[in-house]
C-alpha positions in Angstrom: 19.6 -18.3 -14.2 15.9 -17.9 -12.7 14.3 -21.1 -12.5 10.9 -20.0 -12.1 7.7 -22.6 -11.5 4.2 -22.1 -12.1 1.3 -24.1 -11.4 -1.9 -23.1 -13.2 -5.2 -24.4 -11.4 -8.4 -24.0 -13.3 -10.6 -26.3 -14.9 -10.6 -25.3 -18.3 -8.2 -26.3 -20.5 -8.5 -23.2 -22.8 -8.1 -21.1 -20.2 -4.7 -23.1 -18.9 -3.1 -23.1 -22.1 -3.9 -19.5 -22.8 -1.9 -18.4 -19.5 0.9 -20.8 -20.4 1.2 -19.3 -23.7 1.7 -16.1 -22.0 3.7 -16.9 -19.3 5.9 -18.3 -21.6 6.3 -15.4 -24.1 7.8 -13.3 -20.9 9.7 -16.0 -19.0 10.3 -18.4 -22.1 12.5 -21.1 -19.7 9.2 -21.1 -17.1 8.1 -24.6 -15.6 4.5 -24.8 -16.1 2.8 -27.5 -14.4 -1.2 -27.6 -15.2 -3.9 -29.0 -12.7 -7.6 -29.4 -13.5 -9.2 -28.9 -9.9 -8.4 -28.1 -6.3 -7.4 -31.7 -5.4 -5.1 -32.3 -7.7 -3.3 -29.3 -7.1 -3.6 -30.4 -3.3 -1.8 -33.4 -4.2 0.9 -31.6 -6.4 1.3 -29.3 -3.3 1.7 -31.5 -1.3 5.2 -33.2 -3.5 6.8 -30.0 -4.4 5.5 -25.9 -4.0 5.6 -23.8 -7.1 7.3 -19.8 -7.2 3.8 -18.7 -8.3 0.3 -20.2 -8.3 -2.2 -19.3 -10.6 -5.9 -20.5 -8.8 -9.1 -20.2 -10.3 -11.5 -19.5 -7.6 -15.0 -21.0 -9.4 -14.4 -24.3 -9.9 -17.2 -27.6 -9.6 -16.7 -29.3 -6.5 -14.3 -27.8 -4.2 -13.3 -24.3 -4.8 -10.1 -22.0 -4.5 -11.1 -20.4 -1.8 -11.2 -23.5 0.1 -7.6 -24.3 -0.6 -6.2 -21.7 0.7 -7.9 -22.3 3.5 -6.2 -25.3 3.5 -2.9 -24.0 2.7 -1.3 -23.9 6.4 -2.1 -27.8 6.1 -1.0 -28.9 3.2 2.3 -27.0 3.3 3.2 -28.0 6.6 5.6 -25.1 7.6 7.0 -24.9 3.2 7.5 -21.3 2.1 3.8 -21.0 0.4 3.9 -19.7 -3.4 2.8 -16.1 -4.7 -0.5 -16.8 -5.0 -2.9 -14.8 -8.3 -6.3 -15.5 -8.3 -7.3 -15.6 -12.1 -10.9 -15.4 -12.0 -14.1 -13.5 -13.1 -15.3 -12.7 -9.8 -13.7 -9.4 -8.6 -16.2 -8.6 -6.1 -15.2 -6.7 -2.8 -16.4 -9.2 -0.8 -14.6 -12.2 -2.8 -11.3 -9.3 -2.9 -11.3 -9.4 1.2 -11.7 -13.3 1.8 -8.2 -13.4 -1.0 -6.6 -10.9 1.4 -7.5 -12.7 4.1 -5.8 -15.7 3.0 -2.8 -14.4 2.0 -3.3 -13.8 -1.9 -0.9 -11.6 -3.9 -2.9 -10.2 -6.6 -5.8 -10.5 -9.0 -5.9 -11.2 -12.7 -9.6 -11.2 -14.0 -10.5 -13.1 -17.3 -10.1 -12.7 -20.1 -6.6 -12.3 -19.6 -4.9 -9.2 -20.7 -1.6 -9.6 -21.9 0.3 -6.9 -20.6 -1.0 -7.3 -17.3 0.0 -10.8 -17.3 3.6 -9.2 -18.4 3.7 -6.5 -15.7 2.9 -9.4 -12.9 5.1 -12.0 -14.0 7.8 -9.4 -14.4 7.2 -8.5 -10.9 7.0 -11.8 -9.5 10.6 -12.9 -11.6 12.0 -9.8 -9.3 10.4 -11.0 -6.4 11.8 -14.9 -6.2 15.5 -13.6 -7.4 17.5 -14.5 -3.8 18.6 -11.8 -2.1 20.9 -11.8 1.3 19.4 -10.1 4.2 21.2 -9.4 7.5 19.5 -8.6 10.6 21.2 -6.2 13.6 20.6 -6.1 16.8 22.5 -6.6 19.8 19.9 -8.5 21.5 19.2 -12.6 20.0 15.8 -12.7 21.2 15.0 -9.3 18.8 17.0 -11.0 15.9 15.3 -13.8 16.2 11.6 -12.5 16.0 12.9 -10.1 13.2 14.1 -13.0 11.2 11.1 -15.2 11.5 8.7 -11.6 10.4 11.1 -11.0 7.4 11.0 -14.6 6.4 7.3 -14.5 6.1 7.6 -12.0 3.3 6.8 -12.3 0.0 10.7 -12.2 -1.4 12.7 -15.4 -1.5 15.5 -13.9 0.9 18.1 -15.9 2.6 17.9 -13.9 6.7 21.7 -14.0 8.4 22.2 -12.2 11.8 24.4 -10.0 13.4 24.8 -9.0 17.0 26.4 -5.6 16.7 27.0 -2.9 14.7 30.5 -3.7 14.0 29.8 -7.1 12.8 27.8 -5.9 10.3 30.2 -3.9 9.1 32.2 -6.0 8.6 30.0 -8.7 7.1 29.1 -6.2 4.2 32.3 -5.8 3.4 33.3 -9.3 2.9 30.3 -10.3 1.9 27.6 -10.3 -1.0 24.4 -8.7 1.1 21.8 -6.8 -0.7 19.5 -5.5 2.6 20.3 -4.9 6.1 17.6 -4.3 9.2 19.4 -2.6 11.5 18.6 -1.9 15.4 19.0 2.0 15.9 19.7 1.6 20.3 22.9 -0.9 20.3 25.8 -0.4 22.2 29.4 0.6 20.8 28.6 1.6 17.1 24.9 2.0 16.9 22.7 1.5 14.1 23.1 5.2 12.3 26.8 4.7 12.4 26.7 0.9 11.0 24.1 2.5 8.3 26.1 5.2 7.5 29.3 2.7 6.9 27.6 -0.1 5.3 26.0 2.6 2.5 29.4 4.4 2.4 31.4 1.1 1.2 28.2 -1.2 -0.3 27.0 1.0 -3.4 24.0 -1.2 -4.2 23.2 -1.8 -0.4 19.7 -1.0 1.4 19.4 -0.5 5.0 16.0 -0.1 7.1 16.7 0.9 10.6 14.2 -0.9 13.2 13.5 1.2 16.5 10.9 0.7 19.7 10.7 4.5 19.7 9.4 7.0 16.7 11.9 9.7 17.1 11.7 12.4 14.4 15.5 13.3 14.6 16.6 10.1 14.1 14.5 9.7 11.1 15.9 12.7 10.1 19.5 11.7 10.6 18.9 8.5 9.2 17.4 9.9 5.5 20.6 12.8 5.4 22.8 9.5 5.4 20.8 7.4 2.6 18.8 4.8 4.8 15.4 4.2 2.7 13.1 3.5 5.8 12.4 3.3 9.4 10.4 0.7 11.5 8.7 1.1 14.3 8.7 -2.1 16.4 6.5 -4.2 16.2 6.3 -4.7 12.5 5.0 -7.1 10.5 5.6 -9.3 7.6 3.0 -7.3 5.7 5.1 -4.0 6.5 8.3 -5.8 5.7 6.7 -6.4 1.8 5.7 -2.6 1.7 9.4 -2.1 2.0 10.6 -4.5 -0.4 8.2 -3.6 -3.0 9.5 0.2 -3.1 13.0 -0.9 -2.8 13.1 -3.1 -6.1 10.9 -1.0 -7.9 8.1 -3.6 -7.8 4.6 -1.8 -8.8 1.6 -2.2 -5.8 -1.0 -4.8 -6.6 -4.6 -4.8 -5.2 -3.8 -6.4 -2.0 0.0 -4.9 -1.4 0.7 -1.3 -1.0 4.7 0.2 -1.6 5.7 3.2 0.5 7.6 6.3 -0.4 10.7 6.9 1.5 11.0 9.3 3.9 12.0 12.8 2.7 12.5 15.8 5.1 12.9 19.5 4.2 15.5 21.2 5.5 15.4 21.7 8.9 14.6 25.6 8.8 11.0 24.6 7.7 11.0 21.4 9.6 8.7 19.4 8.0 7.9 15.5 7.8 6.5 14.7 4.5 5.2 11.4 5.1 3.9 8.8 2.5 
């Protein structure tokens, strides 16, 4: 069962006990904490962090811009929470300083209520654990991978493996949802290892992760079911692109979902890209 926390920041308490009527009519078994102003919900951050935080921006004294500022701080190193800005301020300029510091998405007031639905229901899909594995025959690769893909969005819990036989056989004895796989490793290399791990894992994803952007390995690796490629370097923000198409999560204002790759038969050879 999803135990799912909230924390609802704003200084009005009409406004907080309007969300937490809503939040609970979609997720009824919720945890909703309520704070009046930024430094009480500094203190609360700083005993325990929340799945989702719901910040008012305008608020007297200190406002919520100014805690996310202060986020890195008061977290020290904690996974932060999904952070929606519920305010009446939707100006670009007020839209860029949330995207700067890291906000998921924006829900104006007055609230409306299927919005509130269609974000929460995202967010339920996003903190649901999922089991990542990361391939590549090289540790100091897995190792920057894993911290990039940790810094997403989705709660996932990042194993490694250093070849392309290992991850076979990890998929196959055990529960994994997602697999970033090296394309350039030695013995059975990453199309092979995709090409298995889809073959015998049904409800498995793989991304393959290359230094170089070579159009017949993308090819190959769409023929064979692989849902996207990665250029190295990528980035956290690319690594949530991915996730958000692969679970069907809809785009918000500040995170964009990408199609996956599909090629035309190779007669007309053309890339359709997203």
């Amino acid at each position: 069962m999803l135990n799912l926390r909230a924390l609802i920041v704003d200084d009005s308490a009409i406004v907080r006990a309007q969300l937490r009527t809503e939040i609970r009519e979609v997720v009824p078994d919720c945890h909703v904490f309520e704070v009046e102003g930024v430094l009480e919900a500094g203190r609360f951050l700083l005993r325990g962090v929340p799945d989702v935080l719901f910040l008012d921006l305008n608020m007297p004294n200190i406002n919520g811009i100014e805690l996310l500022k202060r986020f890195d701080a008061v977290l020290a190193g904690r996974r932060p929470p999904i952070v929606v800005s519920i305010s009446t301020d939707t100006r670009p300029a007020t839209i860029e300083a949330l995207k700067e510091r890291g906000a998921y998405a924006l829900l104006p007031k007055p609230f409306d209520k299927s919005k509130v639905a269609m974000l929460l229901l995202r967010i339920v899909k996003m903190v649901q654990s999922r089991r990542v594995l990361i391939v590549d025959d090289s540790a100091t690769v897995r190792s920057v991978v894993k911290r990039i893909v940790k810094h997403s969005r989705f709660k996932l819990d990042v194993e490694e493996a250093a070849s392309g036989a290992d991850a076979i056989r990890l998929f196959r004895s055990g529960d994994f949802d997602l697999a970033f796989i090296d394309v350039g490793m030695p013995g059975i290399d990453g199309l092979e290892a995709a090409g298995e791990i889809l073959y015998s894992s049904g409800d498995a994803h793989v991304v393959l992760m290359s230094g170089k952007d070579d159009e017949a390995i993308r090819r190959a690796a769409s023929h064979i079911g692989v849902d996207f490629f990665l250029k190295k370097p990528f980035y956290a923000r690319d690594v949530d692109e991915v996730l958000h198409s692969l679970y069907s999560v809809a785009e918000t204002e500040f995170v964009a979902t990408r199609e996956s790759e599909v090629f035309d038969e190779p007669e007309t050879n053309i890339l359709r890209l997203p």
